[in-house]
C-alpha positions in Angstrom: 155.6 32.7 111.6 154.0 35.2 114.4 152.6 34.2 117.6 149.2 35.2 117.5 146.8 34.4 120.7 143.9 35.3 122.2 145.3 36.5 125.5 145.9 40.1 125.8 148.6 41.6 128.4 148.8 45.1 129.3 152.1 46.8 129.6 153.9 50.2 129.8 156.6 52.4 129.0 157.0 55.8 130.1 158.8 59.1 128.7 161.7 60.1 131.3 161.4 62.9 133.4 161.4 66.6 132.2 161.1 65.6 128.5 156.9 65.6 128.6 156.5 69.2 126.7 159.1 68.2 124.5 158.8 64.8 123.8 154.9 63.8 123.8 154.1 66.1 120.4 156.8 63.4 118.8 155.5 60.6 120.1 152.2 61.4 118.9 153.5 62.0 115.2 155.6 59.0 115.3 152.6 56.8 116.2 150.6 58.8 113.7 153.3 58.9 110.7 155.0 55.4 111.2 156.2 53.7 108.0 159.7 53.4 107.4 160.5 51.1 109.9 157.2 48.9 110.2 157.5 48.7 106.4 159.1 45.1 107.7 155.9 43.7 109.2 153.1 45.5 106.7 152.2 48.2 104.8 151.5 52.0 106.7 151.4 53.0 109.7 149.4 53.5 113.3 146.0 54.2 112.4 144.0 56.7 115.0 140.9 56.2 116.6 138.2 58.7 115.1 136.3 58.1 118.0 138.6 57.8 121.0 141.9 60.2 120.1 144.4 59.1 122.5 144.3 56.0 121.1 146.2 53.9 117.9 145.8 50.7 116.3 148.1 48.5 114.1 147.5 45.4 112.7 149.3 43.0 110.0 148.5 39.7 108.7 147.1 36.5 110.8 144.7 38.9 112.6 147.8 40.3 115.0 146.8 43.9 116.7 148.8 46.3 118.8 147.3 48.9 120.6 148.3 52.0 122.0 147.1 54.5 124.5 148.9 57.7 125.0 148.1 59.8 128.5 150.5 62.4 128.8 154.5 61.0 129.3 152.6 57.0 129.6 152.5 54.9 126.6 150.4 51.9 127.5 150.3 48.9 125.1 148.7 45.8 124.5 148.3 43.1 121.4 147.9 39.5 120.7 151.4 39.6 118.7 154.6 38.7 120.6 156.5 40.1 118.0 154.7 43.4 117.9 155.0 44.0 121.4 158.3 43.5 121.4 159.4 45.4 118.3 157.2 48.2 119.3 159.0 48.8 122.8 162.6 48.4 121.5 161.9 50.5 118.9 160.5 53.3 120.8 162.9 52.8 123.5 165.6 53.3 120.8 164.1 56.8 119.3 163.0 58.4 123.0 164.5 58.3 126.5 161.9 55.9 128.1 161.7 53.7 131.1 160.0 50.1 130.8 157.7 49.6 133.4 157.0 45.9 132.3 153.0 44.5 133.0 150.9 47.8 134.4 150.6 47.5 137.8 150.0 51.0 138.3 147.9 54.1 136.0 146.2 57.6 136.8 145.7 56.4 140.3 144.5 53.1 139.4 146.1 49.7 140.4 146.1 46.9 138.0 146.4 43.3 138.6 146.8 40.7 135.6 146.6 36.9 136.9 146.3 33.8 134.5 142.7 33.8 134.3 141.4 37.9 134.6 142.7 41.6 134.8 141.6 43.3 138.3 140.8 47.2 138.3 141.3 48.9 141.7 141.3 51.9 143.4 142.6 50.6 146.9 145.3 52.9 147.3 143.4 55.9 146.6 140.4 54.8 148.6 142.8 54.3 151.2 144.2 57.6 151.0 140.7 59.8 150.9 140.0 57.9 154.4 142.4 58.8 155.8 142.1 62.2 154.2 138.6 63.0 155.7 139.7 61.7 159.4 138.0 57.9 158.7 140.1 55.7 158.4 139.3 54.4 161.8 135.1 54.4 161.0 132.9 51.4 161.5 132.0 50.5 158.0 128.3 50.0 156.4 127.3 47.4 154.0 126.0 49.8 151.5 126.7 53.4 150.3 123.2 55.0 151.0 120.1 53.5 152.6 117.5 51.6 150.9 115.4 53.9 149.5 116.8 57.1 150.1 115.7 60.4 148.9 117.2 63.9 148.8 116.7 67.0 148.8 118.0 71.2 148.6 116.1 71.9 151.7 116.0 68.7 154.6 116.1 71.1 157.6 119.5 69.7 158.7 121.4 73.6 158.4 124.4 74.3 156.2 127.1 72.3 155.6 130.7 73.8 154.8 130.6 73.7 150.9 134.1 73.3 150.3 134.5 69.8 152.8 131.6 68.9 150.4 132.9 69.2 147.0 136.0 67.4 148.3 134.4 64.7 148.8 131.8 64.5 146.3 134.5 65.2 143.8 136.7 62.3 145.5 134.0 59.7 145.5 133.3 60.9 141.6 136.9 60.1 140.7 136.6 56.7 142.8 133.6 55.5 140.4 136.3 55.2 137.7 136.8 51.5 139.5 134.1 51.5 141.0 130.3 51.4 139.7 128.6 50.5 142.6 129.1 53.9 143.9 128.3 55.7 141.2 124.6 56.3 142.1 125.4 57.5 145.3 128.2 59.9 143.9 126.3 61.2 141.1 123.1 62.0 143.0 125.7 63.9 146.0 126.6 66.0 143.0 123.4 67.6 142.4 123.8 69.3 145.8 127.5 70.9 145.1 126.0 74.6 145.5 123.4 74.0 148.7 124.9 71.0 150.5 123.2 70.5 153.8 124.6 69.0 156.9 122.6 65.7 156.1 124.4 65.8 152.3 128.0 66.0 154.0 126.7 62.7 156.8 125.5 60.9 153.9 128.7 61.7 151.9 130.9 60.5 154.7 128.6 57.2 155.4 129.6 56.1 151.4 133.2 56.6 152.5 132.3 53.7 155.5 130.8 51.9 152.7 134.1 52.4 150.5 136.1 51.4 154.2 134.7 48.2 154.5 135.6 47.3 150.4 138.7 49.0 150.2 140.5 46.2 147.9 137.0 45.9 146.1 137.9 46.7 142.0 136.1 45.3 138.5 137.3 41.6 137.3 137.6 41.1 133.5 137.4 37.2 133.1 139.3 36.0 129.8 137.5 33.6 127.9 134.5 35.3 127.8 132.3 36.1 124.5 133.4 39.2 123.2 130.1 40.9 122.2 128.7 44.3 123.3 126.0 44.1 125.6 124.1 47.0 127.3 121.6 47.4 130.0 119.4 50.4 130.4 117.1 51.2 133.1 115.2 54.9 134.8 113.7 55.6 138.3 110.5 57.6 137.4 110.4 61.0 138.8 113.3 60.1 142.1 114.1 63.6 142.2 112.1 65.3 145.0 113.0 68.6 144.1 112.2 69.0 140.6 110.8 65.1 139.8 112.8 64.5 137.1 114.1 61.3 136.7 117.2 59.1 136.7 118.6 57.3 134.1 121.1 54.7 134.4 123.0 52.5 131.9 125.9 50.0 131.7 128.0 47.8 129.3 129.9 44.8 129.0 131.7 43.5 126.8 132.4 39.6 127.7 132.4 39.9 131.4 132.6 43.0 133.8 131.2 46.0 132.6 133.5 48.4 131.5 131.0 51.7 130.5 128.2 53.0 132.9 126.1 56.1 133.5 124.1 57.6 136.4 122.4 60.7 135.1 119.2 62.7 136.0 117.3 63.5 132.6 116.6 66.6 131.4 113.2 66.8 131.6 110.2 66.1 133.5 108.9 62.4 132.5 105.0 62.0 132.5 104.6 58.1 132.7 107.6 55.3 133.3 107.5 54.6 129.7 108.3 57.8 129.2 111.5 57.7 131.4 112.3 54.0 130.2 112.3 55.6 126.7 114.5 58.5 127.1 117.1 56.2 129.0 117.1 53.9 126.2 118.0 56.7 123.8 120.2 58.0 125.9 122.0 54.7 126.5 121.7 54.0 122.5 124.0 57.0 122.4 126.7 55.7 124.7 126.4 52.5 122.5 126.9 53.5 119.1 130.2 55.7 120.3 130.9 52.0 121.8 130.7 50.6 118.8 132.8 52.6 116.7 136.0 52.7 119.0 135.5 48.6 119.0 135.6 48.8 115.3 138.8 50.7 115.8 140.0 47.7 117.5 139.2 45.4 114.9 136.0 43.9 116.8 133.3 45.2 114.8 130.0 44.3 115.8 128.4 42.7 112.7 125.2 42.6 114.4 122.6 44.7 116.6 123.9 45.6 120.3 121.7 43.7 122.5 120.7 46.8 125.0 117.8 45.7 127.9 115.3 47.4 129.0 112.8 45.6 131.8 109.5 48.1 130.4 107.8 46.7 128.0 105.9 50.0 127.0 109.3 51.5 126.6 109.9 48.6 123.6 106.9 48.9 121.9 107.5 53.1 121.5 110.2 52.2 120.0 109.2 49.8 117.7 105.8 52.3 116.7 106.6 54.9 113.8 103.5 56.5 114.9 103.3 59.4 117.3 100.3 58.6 119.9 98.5 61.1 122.2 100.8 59.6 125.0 103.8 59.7 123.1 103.9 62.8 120.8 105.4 65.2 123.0 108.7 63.8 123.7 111.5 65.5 122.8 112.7 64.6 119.3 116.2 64.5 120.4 115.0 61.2 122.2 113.4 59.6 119.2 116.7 58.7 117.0 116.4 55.7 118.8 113.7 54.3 116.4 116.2 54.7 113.6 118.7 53.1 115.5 116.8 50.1 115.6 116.1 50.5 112.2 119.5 50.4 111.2 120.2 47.2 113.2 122.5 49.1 115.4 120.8 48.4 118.5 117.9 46.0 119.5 115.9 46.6 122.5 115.1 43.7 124.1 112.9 42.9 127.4 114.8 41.6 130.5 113.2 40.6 133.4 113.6 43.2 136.3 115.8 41.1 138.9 118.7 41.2 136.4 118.4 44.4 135.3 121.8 45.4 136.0 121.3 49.1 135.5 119.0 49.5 138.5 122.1 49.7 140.5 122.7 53.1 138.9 118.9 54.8 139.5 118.1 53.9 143.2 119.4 53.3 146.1 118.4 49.7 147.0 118.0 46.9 150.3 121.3 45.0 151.1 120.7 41.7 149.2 119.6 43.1 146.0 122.6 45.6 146.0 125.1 42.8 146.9 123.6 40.8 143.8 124.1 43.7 141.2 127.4 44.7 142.3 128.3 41.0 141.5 126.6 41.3 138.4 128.5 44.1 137.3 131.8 42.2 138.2 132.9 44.2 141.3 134.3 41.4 143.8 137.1 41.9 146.4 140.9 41.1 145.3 140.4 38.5 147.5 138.5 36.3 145.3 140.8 36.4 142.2 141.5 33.4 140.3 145.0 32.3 139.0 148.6 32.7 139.3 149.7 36.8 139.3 151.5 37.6 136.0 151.0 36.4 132.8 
């Protein structure tokens, strides 16, 4: 009898130096074409994501999964099957020249820690190195990346900054908010100024960097235990962009604890009413979802019912709930309105949330010290410091 349990570890192998070109088109067919030699455990072989193609599923009887992730010459691999994991790491260890890396500790620039009770997601090292990259590694810190209430724009009077420091270190923070969402406002609204950074862009760039200084072992905890339903939070600031007043839309998703999926984008077009920007970020949130959705279902946690996604506008729910086009409402861009079928379909339900714990504000504003330090928590970025449990599984 397998060893099926609920408690997922994350491990690694790798492909061996100079064999990438040769060896990755293989390993891709193998996982795509296995038969032969899982005819032993069940019938076929890998199945692929259609929505995610880097990864591949297996499964077999008692409910026992193995996934794999392929990234260039690293294989990473998780299951709840003992036996899986360890046939599929012999046997690929057998057919290729690979190195076994054991629990990940270490991918894309990202540093993993497992523990009894939680996986940790940092960026520490990284951090580490862009401060001292950009001369700060000695800077007084700040408490938060930008200050509350904080509004930019092409022309502040400060002069011209040197546009190539800039997209350094926009770009840097931008790969940064892999780990770390309570950044990505203030990364994603420093990219709207890529082609005309001023020199009060570049100071405000360099004061997130304090911010990042003063969090540096700061990374996303993924409690076990947790309920394992799809959750999403949605939320706009109406018309925040000086320049154009177009507004921002922000979005996020969990899925048990942490949230693993978020957005800070400025909309397309020019909102007319907060409704109206509520709307569209609901839509496009709804999109982010349903994608959501179907690589879950490639992992065998399909999500029978509707994906809870909150929204803290109430006129926002009820356009969505109305069929008909009102005087207020009729010139929104159809693109926006596939929501309603959505609903429909019982794909998503929009649901009111009162607007302290709307999580998604973190990711349309820049806000006061204590309501930032709340959402960050909420979001499940804590220090390395406060991990629970014994390292290693």
């Amino acid at each position: 009898m397998a060893k099926i349990h609920n408690e997922f570890c994350v491990k690694s192998i790798k492909i061996k130096k100079y064999q990438e070109l040769e060896l990755y088109p293989l390993v891709l067919n193998i996982l795509s074409h296995y038969s032969a030699d899982w005819i032993k455990f069940s019938e076929g072989g890998f199945q692929k994501s259609q929505s995610e193609a880097t990864l591949y599923t297996k499964t077999r009887e008692e409910k026992g999964i193995l996934i794999a992730a392929i990234y260039v010459d690293d294989i990473v691999y998780t299951g709840n099957d003992d036996e899986m994991l360890h046939w599929f790491k012999a046997d690929m260890m057998k057919r290729y020249e690979m190195t076994d890396l054991g629990l990940l500790h270490h991918f894309l620039g990202m540093g993993v820690i497992q523990t009894s009770s939680s996986i940790f997601v940092h960026q520490k090292k990284y951090a580490y190195t862009l401060l001292n990259k950009f001369g700060l590694t000695d800077c007084n810190p700040v408490l938060t990346p930008l200050i509350a209430n904080e509004k930019l724009s092409k022309e502040d009077g400060s002069g011209t900054a040197d546009e190539e420091m800039y997209r350094k270190v926009v770009g840097s923070l931008l790969y940064l908010t892999a780990t770390r969402p309570d950044i990505m406002f203030a990364a994603s609204l420093l990219a709207r100024f890529m082609h005309c950074p001023t020199k009060k862009h570049l100071g405000i760039a360099k004061r997130v960097l304090r911010y990042v200084k003063g969090t540096l072992d700061y990374g996303i905890e993924y409690v076990k235990g947790q309920q394992a339903v799809l959750v999403g939070y949605c939320d706009s600031d109406w018309s925040g962009s000086v320049d154009d007043m177009k507004s921002t839309s922000g979005y996020a998703f969990s899925f048990g604890s942490g949230v693993f999926s978020w957005a800070s984008v400025k909309q397309h077009c020019v909102a007319l009413s907060t409704a109206e920007a509520e709307y569209i970020s609901a839509s496009e949130a709804t999109a982010q979802a349903i994608w959501l959705r179907f690589v879950l279902e490639d992992f065998g946690e399909m999500q029978v019912r509707a994906t809870p996604l909150h929204c803290d506008n109430t006129s926002a729910i009820a356009i969505t709930r109305n069929p008909v086009f009102h005087q207020k409402t009729k010139h929104i861009d159809r693109r926006y309105h596939f929501i309603k079928e959505a609903l429909q379909n019982g794909i998503v339900d929009l649901t009111f949330c009162a607007s302290k714990e709307q999580i998604a504000d973190i990711f349309t504003k820049s806000l006061p010290r204590d309501r930032f330090n709340y959402l960050r928590e909420k979001l499940g970025v804590v220090s390395a410091q406060r991990l629970q449990g014994s390292v290693g599984i």
